[in-house]
DRENNUZA-294706 format. One record per atom (N, C-alpha, C): residue number from 1; residue in one letter; atom name; z, x, y. Coordinates in Angstrom, 2 decimals. Atoms other than C-alpha are relative to their C-alpha. Example, Ala and Ser with C-alpha at 12.3 -4.5 7.8 and 13.67 -1.06 7.14 Angstrom:
2
NODE     i   aa   at        c3        c1        c2
NODE     1    A    N      0.00      0.89     -1.19
NODE     1    A   CA      7.80     12.30     -4.50
NODE     1    A    C      0.00      0.90      1.20
NODE     2    S    N     -0.06     -0.82     -1.19
NODE     2    S   CA      7.14     13.67     -1.06
NODE     2    S    C      0.73     -0.77      1.09
This chain:
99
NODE     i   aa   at        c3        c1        c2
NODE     1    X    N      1.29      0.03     -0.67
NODE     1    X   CA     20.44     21.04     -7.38
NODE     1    X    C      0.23     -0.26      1.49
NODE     2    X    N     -0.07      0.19     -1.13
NODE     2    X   CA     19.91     21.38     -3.76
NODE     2    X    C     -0.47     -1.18      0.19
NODE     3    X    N      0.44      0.93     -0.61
NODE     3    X   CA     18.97     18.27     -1.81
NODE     3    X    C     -1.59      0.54      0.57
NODE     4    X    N      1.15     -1.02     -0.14
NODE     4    X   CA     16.13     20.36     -0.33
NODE     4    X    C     -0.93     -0.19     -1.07
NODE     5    X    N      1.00     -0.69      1.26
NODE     5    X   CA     14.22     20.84     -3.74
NODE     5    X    C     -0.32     -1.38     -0.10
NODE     6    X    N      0.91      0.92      0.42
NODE     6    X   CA     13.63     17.38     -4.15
NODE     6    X    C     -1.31     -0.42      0.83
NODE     7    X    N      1.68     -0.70     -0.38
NODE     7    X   CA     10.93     17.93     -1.62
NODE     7    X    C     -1.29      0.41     -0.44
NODE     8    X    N      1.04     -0.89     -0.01
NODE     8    X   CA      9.06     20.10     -2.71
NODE     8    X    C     -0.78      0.27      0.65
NODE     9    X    N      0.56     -0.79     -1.08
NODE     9    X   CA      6.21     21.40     -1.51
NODE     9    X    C     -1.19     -1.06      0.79
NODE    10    X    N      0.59      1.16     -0.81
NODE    10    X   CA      4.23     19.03      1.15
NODE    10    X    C     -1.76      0.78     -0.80
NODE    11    X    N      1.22      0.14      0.40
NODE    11    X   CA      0.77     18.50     -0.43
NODE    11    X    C     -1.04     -0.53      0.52
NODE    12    X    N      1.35      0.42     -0.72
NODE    12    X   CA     -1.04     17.02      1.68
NODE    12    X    C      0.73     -1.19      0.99
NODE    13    X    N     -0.86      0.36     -0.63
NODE    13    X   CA     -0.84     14.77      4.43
NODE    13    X    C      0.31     -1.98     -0.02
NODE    14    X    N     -0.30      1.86     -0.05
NODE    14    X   CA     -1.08     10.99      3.28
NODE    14    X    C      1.06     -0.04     -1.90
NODE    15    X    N     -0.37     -0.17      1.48
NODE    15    X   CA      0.46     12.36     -0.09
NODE    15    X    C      1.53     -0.51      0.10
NODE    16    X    N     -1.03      0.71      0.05
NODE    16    X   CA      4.19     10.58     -0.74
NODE    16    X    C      1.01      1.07      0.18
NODE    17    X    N     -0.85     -1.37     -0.79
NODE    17    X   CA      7.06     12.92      0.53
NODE    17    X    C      0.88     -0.11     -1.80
NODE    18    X    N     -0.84      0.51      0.96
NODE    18    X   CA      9.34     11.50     -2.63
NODE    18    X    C     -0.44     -0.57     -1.17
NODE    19    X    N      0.50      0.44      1.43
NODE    19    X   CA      6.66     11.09     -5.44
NODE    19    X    C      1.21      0.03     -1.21
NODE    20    X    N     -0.60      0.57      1.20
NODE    20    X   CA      7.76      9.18     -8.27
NODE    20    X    C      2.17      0.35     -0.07
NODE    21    X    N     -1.06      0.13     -0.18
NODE    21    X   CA     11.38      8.93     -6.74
NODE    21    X    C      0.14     -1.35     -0.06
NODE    22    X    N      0.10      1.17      0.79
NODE    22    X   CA     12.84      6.03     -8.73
NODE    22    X    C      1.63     -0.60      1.20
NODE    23    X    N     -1.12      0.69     -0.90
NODE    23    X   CA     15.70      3.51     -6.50
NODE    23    X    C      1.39      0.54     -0.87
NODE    24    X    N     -0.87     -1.08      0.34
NODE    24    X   CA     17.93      4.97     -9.36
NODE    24    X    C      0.51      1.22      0.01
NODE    25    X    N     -0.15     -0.98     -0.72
NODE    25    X   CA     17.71      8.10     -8.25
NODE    25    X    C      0.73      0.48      1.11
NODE    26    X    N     -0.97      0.32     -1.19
NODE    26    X   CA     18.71      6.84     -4.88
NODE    26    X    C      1.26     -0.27      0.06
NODE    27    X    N     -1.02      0.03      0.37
NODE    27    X   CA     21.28      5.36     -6.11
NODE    27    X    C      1.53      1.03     -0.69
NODE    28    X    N     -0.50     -1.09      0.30
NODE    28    X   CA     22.51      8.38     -7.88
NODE    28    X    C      0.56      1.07      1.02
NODE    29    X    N     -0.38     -1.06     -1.03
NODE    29    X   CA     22.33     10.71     -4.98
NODE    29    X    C      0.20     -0.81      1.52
NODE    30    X    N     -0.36      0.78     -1.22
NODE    30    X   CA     22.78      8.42     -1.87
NODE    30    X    C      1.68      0.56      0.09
NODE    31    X    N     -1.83     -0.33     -0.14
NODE    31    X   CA     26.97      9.06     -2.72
NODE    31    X    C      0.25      1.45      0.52
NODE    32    X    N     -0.20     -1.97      0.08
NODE    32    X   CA     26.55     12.72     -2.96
NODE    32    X    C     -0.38      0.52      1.82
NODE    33    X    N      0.95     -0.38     -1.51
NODE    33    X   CA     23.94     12.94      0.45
NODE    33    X    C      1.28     -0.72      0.59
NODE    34    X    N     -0.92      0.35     -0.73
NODE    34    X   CA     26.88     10.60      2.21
NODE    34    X    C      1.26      0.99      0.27
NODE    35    X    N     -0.82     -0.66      0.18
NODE    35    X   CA     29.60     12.37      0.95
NODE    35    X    C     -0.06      1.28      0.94
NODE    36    X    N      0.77     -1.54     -0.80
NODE    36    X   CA     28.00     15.86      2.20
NODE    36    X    C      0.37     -0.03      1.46
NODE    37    X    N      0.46      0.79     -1.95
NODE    37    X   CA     27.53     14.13      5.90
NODE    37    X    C      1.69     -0.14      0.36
NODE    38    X    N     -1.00     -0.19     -0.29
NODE    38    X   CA     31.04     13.56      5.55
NODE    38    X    C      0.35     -1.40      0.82
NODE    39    X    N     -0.28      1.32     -0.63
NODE    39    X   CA     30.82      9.92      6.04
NODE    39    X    C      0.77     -0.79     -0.68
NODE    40    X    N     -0.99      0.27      1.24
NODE    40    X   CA     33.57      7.91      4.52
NODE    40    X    C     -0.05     -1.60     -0.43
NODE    41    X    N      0.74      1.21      0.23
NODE    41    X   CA     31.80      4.42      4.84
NODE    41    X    C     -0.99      0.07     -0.63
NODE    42    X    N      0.64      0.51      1.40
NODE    42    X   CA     30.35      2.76      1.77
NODE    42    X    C     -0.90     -0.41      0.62
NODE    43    X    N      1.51      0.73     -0.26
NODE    43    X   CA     26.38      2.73      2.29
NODE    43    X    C     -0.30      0.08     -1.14
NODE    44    X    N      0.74      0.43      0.83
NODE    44    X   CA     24.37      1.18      0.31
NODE    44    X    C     -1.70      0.45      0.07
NODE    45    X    N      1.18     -0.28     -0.05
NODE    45    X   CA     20.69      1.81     -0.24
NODE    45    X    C     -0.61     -1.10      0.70
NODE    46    X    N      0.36      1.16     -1.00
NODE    46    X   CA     19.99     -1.40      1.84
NODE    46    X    C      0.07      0.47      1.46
NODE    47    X    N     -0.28     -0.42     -1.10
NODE    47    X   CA     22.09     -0.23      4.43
NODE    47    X    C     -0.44      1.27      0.30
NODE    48    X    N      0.70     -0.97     -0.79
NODE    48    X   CA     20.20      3.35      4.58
NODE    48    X    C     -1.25     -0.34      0.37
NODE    49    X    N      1.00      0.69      0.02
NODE    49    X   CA     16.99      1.71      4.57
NODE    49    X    C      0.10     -0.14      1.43
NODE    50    X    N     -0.02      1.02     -0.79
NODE    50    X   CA     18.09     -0.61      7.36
NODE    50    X    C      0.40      0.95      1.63
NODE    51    X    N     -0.50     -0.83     -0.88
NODE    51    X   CA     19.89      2.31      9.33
NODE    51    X    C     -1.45      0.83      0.49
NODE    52    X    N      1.42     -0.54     -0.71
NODE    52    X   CA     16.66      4.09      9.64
NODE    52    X    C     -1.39     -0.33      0.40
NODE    53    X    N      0.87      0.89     -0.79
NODE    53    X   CA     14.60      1.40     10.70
NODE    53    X    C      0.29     -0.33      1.23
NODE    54    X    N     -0.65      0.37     -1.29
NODE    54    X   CA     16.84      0.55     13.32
NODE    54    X    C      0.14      1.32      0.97
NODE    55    X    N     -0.39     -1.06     -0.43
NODE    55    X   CA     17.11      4.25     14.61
NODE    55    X    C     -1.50      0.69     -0.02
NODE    56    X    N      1.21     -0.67      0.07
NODE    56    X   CA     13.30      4.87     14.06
NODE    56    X    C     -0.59     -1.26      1.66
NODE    57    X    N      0.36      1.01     -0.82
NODE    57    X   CA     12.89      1.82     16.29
NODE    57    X    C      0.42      0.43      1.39
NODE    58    X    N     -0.62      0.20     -1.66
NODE    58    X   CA     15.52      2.88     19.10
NODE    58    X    C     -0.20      1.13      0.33
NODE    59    X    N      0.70     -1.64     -0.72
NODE    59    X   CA     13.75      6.52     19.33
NODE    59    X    C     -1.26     -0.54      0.07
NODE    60    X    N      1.55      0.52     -0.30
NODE    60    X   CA     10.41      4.06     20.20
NODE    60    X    C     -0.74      0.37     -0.57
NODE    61    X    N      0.81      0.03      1.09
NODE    61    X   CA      8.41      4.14     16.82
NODE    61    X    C     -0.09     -1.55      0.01
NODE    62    X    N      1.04      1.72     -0.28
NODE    62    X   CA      5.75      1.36     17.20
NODE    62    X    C      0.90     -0.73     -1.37
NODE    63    X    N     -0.08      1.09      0.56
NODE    63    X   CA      6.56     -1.83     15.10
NODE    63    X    C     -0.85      0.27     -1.31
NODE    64    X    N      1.07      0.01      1.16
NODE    64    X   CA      3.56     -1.28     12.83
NODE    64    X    C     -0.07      1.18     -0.78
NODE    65    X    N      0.00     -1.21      0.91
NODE    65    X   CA      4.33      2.38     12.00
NODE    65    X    C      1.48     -0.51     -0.97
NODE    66    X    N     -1.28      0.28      0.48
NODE    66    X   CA      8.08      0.97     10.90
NODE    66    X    C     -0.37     -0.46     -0.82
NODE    67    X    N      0.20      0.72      0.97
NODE    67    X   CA      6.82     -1.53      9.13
NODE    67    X    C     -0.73      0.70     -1.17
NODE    68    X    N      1.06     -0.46      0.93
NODE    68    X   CA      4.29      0.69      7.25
NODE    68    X    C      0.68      1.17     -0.74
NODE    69    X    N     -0.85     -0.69      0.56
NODE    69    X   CA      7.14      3.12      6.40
NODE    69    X    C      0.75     -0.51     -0.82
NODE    70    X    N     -0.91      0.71      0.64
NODE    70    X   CA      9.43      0.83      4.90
NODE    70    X    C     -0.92     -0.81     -0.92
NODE    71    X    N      0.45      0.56      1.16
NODE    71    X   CA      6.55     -0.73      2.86
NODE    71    X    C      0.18     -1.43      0.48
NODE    72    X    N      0.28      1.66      0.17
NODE    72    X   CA      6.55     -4.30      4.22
NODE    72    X    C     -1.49     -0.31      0.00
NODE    73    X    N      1.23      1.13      0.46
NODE    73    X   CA      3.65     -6.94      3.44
NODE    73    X    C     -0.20     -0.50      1.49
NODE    74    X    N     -0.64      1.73     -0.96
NODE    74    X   CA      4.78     -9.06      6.32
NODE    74    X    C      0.23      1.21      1.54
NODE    75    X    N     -1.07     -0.40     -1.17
NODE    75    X   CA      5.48     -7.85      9.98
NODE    75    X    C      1.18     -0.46      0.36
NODE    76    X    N     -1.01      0.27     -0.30
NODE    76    X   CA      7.56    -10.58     10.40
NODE    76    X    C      1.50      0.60     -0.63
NODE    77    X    N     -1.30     -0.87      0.44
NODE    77    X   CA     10.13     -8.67      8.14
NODE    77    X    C      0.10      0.85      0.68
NODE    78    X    N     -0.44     -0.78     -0.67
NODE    78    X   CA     10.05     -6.10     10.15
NODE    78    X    C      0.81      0.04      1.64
NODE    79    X    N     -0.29      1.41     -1.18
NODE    79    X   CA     10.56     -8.24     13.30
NODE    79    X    C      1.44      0.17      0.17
NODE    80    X    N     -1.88     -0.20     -0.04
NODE    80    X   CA     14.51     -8.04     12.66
NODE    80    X    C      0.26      1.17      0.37
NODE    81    X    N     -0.24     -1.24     -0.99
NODE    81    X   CA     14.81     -4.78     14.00
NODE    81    X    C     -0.12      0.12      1.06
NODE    82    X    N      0.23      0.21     -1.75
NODE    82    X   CA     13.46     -5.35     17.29
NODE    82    X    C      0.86     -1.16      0.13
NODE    83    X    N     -1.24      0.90     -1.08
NODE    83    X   CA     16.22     -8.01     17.93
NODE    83    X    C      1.25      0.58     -0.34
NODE    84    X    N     -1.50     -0.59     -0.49
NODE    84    X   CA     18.96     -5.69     17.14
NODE    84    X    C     -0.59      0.87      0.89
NODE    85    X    N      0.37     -0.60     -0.82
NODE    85    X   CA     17.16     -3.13     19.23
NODE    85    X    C      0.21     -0.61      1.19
NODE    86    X    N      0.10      0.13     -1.14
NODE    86    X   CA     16.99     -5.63     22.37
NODE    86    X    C      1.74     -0.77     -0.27
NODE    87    X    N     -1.22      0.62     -0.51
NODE    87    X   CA     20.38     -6.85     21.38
NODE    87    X    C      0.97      0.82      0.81
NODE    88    X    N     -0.79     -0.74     -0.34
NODE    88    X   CA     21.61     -3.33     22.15
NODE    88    X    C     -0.23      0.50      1.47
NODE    89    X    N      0.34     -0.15     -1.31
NODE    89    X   CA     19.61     -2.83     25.29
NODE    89    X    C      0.61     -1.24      1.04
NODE    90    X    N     -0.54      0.62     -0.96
NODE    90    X   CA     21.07     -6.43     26.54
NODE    90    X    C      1.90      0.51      0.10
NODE    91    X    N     -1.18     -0.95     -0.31
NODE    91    X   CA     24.53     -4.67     25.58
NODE    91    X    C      0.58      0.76      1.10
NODE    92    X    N     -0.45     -1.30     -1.09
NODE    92    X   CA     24.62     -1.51     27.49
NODE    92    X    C     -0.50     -0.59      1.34
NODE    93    X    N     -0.04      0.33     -1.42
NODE    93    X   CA     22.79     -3.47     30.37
NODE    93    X    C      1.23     -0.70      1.10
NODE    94    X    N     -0.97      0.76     -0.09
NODE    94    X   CA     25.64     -5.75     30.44
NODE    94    X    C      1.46      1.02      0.62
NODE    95    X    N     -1.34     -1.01      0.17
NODE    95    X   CA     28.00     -2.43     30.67
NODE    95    X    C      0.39      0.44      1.46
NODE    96    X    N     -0.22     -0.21     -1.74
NODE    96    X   CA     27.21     -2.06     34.32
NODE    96    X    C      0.35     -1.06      0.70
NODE    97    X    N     -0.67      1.25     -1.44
NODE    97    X   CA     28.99     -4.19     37.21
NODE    97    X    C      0.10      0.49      0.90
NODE    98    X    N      0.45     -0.14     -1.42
NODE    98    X   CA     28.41     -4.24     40.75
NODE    98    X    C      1.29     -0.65      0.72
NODE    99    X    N     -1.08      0.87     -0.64
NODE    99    X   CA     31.75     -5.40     42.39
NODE    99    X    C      0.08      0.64      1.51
């Protein structure tokens, strides 16, 4: 089965992209989708989760759409993303010197 097909066909637009896609599932094909990518570090379904919160965040996707993607209750869970986000902006600021 293609990766593709589990798509299907977009139904509408508040409709779930991944109806009745079970975390076993994920689990199942997460190796395969890595593999593919040609990545040779062990992710976890935590760590894709976490990777595309952090990468939805540092292409400036509000706080409240993140959070509402990932399904939190709580903002403050979501909250942890914006301090690796400004940890990486005090990073690269840090990368410049003036001598």
């Amino acid at each position: 089965m293609r990766h593709i097909e589990l798509l299907g066909e977009k139904v509408g637009q508040y409709k779930r992209v991944f109806y009745d896609l079970k975390k076993w599932d994920i689990d199942r094909l997460l190796p395969i989708w890595v593999s593919d990518a040609s990545i040779e570090k062990h992710i976890t379904f935590h760590c894709f989760r976490h990777t595309y919160a952090t990468l939805q965040m540092a292409a400036g996707t509000d706080i409240f759409t993140v959070s509402k993607m990932l399904g939190h209750k709580n903002i403050k869970t979501t909250q942890i993303y914006t301090k690796i986000i400004d940890e990486k902006k005090r990073e690269t600021t840090n990368k410049i010197s003036f001598k």
